[in-house]
C-alpha positions as CSV (number, residue, x, y, z in Angstrom):
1,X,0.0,0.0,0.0
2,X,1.3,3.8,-0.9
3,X,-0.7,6.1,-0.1
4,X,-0.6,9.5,2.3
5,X,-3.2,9.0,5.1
6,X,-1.2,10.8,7.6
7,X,-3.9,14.0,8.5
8,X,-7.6,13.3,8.5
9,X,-8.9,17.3,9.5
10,X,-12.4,17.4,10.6
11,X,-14.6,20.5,9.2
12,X,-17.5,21.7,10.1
13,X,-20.1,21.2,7.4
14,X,-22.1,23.9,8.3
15,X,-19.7,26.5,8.3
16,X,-18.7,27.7,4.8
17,X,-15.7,30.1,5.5
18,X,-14.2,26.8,7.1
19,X,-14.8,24.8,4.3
20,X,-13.5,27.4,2.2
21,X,-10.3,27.8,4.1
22,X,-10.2,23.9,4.2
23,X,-9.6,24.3,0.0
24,X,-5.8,25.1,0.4
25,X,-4.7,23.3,3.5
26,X,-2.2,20.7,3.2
27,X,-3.7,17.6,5.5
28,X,-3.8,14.3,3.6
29,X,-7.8,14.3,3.9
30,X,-10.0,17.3,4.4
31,X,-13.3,15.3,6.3
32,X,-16.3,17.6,5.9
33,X,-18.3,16.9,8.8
34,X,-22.0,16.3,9.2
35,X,-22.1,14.2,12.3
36,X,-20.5,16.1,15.9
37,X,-19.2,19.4,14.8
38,X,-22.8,20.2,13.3
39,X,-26.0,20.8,15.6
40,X,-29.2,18.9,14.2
41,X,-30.9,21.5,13.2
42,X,-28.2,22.4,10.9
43,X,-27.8,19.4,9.5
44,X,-29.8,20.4,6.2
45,X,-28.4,23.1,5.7
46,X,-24.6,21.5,5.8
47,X,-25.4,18.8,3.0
48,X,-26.3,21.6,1.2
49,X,-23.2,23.6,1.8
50,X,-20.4,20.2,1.5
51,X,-22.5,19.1,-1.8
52,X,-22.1,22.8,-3.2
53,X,-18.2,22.8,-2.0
54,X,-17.6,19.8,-4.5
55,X,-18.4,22.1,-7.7
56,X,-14.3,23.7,-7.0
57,X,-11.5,21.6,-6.2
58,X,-9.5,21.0,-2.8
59,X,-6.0,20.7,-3.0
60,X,-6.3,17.3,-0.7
61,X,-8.8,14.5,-1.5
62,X,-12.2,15.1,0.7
63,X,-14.1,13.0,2.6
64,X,-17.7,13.5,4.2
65,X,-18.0,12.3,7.9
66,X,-21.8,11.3,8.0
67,X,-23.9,10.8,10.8
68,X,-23.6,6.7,12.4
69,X,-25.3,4.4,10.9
70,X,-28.1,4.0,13.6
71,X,-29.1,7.6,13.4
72,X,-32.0,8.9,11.2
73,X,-30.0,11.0,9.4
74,X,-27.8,8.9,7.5
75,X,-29.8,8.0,4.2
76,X,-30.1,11.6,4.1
77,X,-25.8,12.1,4.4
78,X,-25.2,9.6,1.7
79,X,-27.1,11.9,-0.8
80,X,-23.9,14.5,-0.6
81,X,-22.0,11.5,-2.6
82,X,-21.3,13.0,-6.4
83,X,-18.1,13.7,-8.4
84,X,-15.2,14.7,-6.4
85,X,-15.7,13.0,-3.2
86,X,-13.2,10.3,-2.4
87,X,-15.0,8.7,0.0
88,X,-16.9,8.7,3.5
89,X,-16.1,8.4,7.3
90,X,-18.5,6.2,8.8
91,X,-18.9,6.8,12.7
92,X,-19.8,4.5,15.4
93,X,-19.8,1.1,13.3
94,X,-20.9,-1.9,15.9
95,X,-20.5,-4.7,12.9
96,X,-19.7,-5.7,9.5
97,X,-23.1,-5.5,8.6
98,X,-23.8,-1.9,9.2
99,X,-20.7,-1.6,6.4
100,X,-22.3,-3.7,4.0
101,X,-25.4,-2.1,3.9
102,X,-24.3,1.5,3.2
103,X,-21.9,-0.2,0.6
104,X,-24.6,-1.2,-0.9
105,X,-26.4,1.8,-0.8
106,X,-23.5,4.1,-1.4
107,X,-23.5,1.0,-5.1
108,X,-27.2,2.5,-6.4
109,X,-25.9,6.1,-6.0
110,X,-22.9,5.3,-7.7
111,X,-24.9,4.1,-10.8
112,X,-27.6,7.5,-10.6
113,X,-24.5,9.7,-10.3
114,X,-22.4,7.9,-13.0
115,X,-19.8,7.6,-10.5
116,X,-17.2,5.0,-11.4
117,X,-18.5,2.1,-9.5
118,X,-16.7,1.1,-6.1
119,X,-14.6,4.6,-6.4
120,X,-16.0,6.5,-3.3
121,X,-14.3,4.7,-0.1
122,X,-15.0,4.1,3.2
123,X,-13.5,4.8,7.0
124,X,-15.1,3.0,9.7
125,X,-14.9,4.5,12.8
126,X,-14.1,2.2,15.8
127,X,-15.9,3.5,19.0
128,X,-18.1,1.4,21.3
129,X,-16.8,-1.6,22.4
130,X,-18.7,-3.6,19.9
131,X,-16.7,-2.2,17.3
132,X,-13.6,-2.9,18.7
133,X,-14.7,-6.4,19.0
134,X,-15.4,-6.5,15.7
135,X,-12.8,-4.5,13.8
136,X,-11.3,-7.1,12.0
137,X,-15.0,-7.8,9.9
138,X,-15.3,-4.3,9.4
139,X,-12.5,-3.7,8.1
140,X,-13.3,-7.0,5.6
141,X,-16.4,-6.1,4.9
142,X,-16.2,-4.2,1.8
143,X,-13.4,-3.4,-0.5
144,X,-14.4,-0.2,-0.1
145,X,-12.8,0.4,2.9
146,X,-9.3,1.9,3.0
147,X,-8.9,2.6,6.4
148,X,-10.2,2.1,10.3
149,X,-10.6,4.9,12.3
150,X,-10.1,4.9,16.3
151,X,-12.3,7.3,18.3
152,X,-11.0,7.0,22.0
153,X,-14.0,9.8,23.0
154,X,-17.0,7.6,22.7
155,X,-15.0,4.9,23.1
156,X,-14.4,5.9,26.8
157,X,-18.5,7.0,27.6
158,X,-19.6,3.4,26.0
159,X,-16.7,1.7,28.9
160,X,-18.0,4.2,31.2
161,X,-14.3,5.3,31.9
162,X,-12.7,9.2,32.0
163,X,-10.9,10.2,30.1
164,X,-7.4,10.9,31.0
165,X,-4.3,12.6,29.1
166,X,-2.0,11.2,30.6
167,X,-2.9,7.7,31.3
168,X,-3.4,5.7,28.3
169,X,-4.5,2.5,30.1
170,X,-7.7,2.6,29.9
171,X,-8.3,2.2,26.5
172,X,-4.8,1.0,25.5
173,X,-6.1,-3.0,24.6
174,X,-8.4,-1.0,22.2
175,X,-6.4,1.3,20.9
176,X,-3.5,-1.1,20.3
177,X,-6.2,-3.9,18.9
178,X,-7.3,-1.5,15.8
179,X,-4.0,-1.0,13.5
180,X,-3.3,-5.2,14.6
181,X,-7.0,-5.6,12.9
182,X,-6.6,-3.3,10.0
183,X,-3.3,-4.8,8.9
184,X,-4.6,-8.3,9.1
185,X,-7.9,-6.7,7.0
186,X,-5.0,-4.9,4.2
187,X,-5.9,-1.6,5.2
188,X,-4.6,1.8,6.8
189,X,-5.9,2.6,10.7
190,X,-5.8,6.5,11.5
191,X,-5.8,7.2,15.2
192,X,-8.0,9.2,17.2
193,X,-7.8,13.3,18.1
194,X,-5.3,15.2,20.4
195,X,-8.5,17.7,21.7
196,X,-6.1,20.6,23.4
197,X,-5.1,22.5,20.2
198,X,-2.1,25.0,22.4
199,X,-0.8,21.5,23.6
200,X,1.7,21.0,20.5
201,X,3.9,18.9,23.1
202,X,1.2,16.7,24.2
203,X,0.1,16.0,20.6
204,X,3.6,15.2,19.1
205,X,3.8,12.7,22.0
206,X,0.6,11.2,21.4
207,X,1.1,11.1,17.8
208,X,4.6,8.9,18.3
209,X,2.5,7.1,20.6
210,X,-0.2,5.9,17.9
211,X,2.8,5.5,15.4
212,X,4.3,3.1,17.5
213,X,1.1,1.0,17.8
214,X,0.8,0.8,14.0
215,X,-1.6,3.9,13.3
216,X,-0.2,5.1,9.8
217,X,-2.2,9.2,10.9
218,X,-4.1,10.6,13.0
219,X,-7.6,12.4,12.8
220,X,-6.9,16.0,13.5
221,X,-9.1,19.4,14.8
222,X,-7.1,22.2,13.6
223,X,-4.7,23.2,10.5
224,X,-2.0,23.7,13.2
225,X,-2.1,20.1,13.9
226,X,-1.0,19.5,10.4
227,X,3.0,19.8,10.2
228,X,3.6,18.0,13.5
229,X,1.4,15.4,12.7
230,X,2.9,14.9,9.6
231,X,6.0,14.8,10.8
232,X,5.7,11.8,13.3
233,X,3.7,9.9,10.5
234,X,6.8,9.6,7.5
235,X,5.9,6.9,4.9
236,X,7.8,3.6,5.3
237,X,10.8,2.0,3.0
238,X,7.8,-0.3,2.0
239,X,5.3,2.5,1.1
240,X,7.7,4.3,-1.2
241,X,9.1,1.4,-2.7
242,X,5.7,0.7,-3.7
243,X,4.8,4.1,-4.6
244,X,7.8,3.8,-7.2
245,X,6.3,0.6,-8.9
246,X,3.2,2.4,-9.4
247,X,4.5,5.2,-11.1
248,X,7.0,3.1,-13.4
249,X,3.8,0.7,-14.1
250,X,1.6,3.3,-14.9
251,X,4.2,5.5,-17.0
252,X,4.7,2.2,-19.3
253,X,0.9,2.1,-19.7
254,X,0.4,5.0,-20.5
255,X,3.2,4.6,-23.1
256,X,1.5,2.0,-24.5
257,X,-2.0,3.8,-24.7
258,X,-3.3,1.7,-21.2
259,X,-5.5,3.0,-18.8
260,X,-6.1,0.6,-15.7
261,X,-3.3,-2.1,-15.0
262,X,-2.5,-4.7,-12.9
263,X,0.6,-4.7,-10.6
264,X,1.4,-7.5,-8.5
265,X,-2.5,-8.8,-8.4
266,X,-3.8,-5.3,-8.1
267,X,-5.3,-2.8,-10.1
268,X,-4.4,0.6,-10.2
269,X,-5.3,3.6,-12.0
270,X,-4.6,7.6,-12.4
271,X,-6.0,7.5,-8.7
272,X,-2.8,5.3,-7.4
273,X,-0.4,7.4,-9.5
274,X,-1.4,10.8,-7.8
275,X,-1.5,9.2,-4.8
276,X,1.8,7.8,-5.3
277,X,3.4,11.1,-6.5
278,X,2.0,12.3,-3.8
279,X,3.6,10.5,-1.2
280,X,7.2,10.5,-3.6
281,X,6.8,14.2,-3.5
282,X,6.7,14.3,0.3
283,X,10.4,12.5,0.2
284,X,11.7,15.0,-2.3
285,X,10.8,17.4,-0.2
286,X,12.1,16.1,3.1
287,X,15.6,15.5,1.3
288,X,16.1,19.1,-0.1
């Protein structure tokens, strides 16, 4: 796998000089949220505004963070899926087949849209204790899904246990039990938020912390966040060796007038090659 996953930056959906601003920041994924950051009575209104904000580009691919799937609002999210989205976050996912079922749904809208089919991903979100019983068939459940997600905050209420910066205990068996599931599943796992944005200390040292465990990012709250998140998640030997096969692959098909190819039993596309540039850009960058 080559691919930058290393920011995830929530967005308030409701709040357009946000999402405006969110256009030119440099995190991996810009996630335009409908689910915490946005008060119900403002939900309408901020499908509205994130399906709008797809007409111009971001400089980073953008997600939608929808509402979980138990809540009433979530037929309703996936109607923001059209042209430029790369994918969703899903919160709160108990089980596998609370994946399958938006898969399939997120399948007929694909087809009204004329979306290429099986192109917008997904991002379980781990955070009940279900979920982090189940991870593993989550993160199996669909080949949609690039990535699991670990949210330690609701997590922590569905334990019944405080939260505690400094004391990772708690909820270390969880947090340690996500990036062992998603690498067994082939996917990415993008640990949860640092909350006190002046804290840059505290959030580099959390950061290593999630590295350590496997996480390949973090989800973030603000655009200062970015670099020193960023830094702490570098891409492996592996990643960019990969990354480099993509290119080469892809710059002989093209050569020969291909589009799609397979590399080493897997396709890849235009998507994998600015995704791998991407991520080869980043170590140009570090060595100059």
């Amino acid at each position: 796998m080559s691919r930058l996953l290393r920011s995830l930056i929530f967005v308030p959906g409701n709040n357009p000089r946000f999402i405006n601003k969110a256009r030119s920041l440099n995190a991996d994924i810009i996630c335009l949220d409908l689910e915490d950051s946005v008060p119900e009575d403002e939900k309408s209104k901020a499908r509205e505004l994130i399906y709008q904000a797809l007409d111009e580009p971001f400089n980073s691919e953008v997600y939608v963070r929808v509402n979980s799937p138990s809540s009433q609002f979530i037929d309703k999210d996936l109607r923001v899926i059209r042209e430029g989205l790369s994918g969703i976050v899903i919160p709160k996912v108990d089980d596998e087949e609370e994946v399958v079922k938006i898969s399939d749904a997120i399948t007929k809208i694909e087809k009204e849209q004329k979306i290429k089919p099986y192109s917008i991903e997904m991002m379980p979100s781990i955070e009940s204790a279900k979920g982090v019983v189940n991870a593993y068939n989550i993160a199996k459940a669909s080949s949609r899904v690039v990535a699991l997600v670990f949210g330690v905050f609701d997590l922590l209420h569905d334990l019944g246990v405080e939260y505690d910066e400094n004391d990772y205990m708690p909820y270390l068996y969880s947090r340690a039990k996500v990036p062992i599931d998603a690498r067994a599943a082939g996917v990415y796992a993008i640990d949860s938020i640092w909350q006190k944005i002046e804290d840059k200390e505290g959030l580099i040292k959390d950061a290593r912390f999630g590295m350590r465990l496997g996480y390949k990012g973090k989800s973030i709250i603000h655009p200062s966040q970015i670099e020193p998140v960023h830094e702490i998640f570098k891409p492996s030997k592996e990643e960019i060796e990969w990354a480099r096969k993509v290119i080469n692959a892809l710059d002989r098909a093209k050569e020969e007038g291909k589009g799609a190819i397979r590399l080493e039993g897997k396709m890849i596309d235009k998507v994998h090659y600015k995704r791998a540039k991407a991520l080869l850009d980043v170590i140009d960058d570090r060595d100059q």
